[in-house]
N, C-alpha and C positions, 0 to 999 in steps of 0.2 A: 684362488678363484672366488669369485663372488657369489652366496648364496642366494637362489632362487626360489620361489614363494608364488602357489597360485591361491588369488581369489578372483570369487564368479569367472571362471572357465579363464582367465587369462594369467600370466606368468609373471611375475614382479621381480626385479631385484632389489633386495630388501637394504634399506638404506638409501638406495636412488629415486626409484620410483614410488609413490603412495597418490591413496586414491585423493582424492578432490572432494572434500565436502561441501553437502549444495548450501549449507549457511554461509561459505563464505563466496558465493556468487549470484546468489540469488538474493532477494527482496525481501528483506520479514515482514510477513503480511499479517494483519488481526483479521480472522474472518473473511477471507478474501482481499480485503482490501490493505493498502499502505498504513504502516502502526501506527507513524504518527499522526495523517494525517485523520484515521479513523479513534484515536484516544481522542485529541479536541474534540471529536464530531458530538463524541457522543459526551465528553465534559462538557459539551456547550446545551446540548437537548437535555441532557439531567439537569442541569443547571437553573432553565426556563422551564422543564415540568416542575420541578420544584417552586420557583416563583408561584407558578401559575394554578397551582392545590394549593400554596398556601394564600394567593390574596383571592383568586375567583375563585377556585372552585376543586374537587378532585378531577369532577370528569374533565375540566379542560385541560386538566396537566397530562391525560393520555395524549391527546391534540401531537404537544412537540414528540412525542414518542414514534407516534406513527409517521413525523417525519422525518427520523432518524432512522424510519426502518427503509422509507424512500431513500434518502440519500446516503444511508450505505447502501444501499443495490446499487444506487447510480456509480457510488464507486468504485464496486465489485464488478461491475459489469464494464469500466473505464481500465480496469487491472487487467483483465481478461482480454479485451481488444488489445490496449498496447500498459505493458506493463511499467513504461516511466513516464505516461501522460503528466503526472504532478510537477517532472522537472520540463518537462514540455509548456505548459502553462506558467511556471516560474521565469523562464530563461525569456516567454512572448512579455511578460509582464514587464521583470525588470531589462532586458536587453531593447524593445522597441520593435520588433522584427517586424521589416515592411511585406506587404504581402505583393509587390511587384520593383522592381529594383532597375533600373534607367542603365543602359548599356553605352559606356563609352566613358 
């Protein structure tokens, strides 16, 4: 007979069934947002604060910062409404996708 195993209130048979770890179906996010596409975001705004304290000035190099504080919200908040928006905008970019399509 096959031994049997509870976790969280339900009954397992040990060997057949195991639970689902949500790393391997969900999204790894940094901060809300998509990893990868929030590591460039913010390699690209360190990148130009750093230009920008080193040739104008210190205080213009907070400038890119605060806009990397904007467009990770804008991201976080694009993850939250639908969370594969980026392959959403990949697939319109490189596929062409018409937004009315002629019948027949």
């Amino acid at each position: 007979m096959a031994e049997h195993r509870e976790l969280y209130g339900r009954t397992y048979i040990v060997g057949y069934q195991v639970e689902i770890r949500k790393g391997l179906w969900e999204r790894v996010k940094t901060l809300g947002a998509p990893r990868i596409l929030a590591s460039l975001w913010l390699a690209g705004c360190l990148s130009v604060a750093f230009a920008c304290a080193m040739l104008v000035g210190v205080k213009w190099g907070l400038l890119p910062m605060g806009l990397w504080l904007l467009g990770h919200g804008t991201m976080v908040a694009l993850t939250l409404a639908d969370p594969h928006w980026d392959d959403v905008i990949v697939a319109q970019l490189t596929r062409r996708y018409k937004s009315l399509y002629e019948a027949g």
